[in-house]
C-alpha positions in Angstrom: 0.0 0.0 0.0 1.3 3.7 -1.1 1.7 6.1 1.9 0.8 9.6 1.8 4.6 10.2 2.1 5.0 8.3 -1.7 2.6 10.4 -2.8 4.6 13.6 -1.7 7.1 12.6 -3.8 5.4 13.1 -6.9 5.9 16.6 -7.7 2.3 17.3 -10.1 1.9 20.6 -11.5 -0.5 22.9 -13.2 0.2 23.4 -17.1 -0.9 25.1 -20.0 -0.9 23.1 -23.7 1.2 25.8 -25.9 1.7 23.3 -28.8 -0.2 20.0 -30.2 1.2 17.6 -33.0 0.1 14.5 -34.5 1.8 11.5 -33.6 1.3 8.9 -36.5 4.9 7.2 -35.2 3.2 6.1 -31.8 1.7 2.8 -31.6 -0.9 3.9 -30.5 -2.9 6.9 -31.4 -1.1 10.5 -29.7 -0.8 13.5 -29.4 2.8 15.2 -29.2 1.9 18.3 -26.6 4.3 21.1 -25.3 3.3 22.4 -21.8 4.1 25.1 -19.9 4.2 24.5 -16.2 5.7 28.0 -15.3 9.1 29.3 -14.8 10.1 27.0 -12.5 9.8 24.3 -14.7 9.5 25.5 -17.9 7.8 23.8 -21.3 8.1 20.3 -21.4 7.0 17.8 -23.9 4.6 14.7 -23.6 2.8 11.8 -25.8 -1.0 11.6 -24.3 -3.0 9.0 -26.0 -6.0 11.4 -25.7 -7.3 11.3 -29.3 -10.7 9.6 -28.2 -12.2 12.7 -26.5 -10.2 16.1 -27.7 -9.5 17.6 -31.0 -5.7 18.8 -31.7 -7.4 22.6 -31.9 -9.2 22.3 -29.2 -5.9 21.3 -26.9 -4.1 24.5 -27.4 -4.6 26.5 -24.0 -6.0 24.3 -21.7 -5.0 23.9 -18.5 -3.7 20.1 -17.6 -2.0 18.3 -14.6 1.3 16.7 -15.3 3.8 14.8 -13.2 6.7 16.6 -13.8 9.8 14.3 -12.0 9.4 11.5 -14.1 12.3 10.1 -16.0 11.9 11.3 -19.9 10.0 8.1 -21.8 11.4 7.7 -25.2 8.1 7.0 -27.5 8.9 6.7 -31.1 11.3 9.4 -31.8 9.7 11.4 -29.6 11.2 12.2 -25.6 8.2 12.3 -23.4 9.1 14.4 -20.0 6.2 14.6 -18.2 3.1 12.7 -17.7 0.1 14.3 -18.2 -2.5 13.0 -16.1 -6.2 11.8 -17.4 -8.6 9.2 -16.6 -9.4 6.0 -18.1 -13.3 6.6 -19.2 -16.0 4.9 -21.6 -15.6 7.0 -24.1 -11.5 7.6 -23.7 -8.9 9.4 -21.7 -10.3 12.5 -20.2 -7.2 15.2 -18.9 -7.7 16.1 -15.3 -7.6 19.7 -15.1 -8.4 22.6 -12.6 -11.9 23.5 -12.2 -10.9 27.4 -12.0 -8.0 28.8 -14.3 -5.0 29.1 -11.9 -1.4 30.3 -12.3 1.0 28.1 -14.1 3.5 25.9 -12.3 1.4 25.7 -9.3 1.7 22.0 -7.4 -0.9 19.7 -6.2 -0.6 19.0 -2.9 
């Protein structure tokens, strides 16, 4: 069982999508996404297999929740950084995001 002190060490932030690409090199379908977690962090790059629910278009400026101190993941020829963070649903993977627009960069927890 996880203690509440594992879950301190995940450092999850607040970020903003800057960028979306297609991924047709993944195995599965992706997105290549460029977020901005704030100046502490910086823009970082991820593969979220998110096609299901969101349009590339409609990616660009929403706020998402990424784990930030991951190792990078090499997908394809791609180097993901973070992990953004979504639930497994019926209809796909749905981003967790804040319910209120909030600064960049700020932590969960």
């Amino acid at each position: 069982m996880a203690t509440f002190a594992d879950f301190m060490k995940l450092d999850i932030r607040v970020g903003e999508v800057v960028r979306v690409e297609s991924f047709p090199q993944a195995r599965k379908p992706a997105y290549k996404l460029w977020v901005d977690f704030g100046p502490e962090v910086g823009i970082k790059q991820s593969s979220a297999q998110i096609t299901e629910c969101y349009e590339r278009d409609d990616l660009v400026g929403r706020q998402v929740l990424g784990v930030v101190n991951f190792p990078p993941r090499q997908i394809a020829d791609f180097s993901s950084e973070v992990l953004v963070l979504g639930v497994y649903a019926q209809q796909g993977v749905v981003l967790i995001q804040p319910e209120q627009p909030v600064e960049n960069g700020v932590r969960l927890g």
